[in-house]
N, C-alpha and C positions, 0 to 999 in steps of 0.2 A: 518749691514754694518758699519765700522769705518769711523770716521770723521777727518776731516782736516779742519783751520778754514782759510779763507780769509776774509780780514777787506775792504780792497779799489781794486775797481775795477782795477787799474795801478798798484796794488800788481804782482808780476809774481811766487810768490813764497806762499804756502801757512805750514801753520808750524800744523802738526800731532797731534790732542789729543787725541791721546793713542796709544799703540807699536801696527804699523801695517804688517804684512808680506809683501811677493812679492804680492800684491792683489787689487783689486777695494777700494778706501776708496769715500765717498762723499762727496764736497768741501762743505760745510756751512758757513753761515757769509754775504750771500750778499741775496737779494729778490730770487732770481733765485737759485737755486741748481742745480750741475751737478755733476760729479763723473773723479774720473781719477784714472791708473791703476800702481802704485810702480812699478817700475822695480827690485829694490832690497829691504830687509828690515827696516824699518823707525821706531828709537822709538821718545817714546811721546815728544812733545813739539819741534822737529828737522823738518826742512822745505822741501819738496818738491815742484819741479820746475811744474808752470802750465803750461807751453809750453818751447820751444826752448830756451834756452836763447847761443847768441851768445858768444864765447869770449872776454872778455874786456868788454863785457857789463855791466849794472848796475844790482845790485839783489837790486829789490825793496818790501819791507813786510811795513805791516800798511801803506802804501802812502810814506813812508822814502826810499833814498837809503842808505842802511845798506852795501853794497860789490859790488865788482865788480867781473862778471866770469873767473877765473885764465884758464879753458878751455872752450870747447862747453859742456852744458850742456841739456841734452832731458829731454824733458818732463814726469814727471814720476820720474825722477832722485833724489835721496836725492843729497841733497846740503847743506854743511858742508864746512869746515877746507880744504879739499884736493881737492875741484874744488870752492872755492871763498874766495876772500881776502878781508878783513874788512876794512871798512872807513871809522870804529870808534876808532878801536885798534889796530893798527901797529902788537905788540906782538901776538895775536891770531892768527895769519899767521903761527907764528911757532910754535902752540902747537899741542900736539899726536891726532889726529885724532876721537881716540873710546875712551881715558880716561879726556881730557883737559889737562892732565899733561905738564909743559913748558918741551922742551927740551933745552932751552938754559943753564938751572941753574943744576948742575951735585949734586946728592944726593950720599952722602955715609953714 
């Protein structure tokens, strides 16, 4: 089974170590281990939501609030660029989703 790691129990989010399909991966990181199921596929080091997180709410990883949910997001859910907005960098709001690329700066 693929792992996913959570640091603090107030974490709602736990961040993938290693590319996992639509599949079971198992949360590791705290006393207790439990497992939860991708809804879509996650690769490595990118976060999945451990339950419900409301809109507006906070995404909280390591004990920090790192974002806040631009929609609802479920559990299972990767969470990225296109359902949480950062509240540590303004800019990463607007970059491409699957590449990081900014779109604000036009390359030719």
């Amino acid at each position: 089974m693929k792992n996913a790691l959570q640091v603090r129990e107030e974490d709602n989010v736990a961040t993938l170590l290693e590319d996992a399909a639509a599949e079971t991966v198992e949360i590791v990181g705290l006393a207790q281990h439990r497992s939860i199921t991708l809804r879509q596929n996650i690769s490595l080091g990118h976060k999945v939501a451990l339950r419900r997180i409301a809109a507006g709410s906070p995404i909280v990883k390591y004990g920090v609030e790192i974002g806040e949910a631009t929609q609802a997001i479920e559990a299972g859910d990767w969470v990225h660029l296109h359902n949480c907005g950062s509240k540590l960098d303004s800019r990463s709001n607007s970059l491409d989703v699957h590449t990081g690329a900014p779109k604000d700066t036009p390359y030719e």
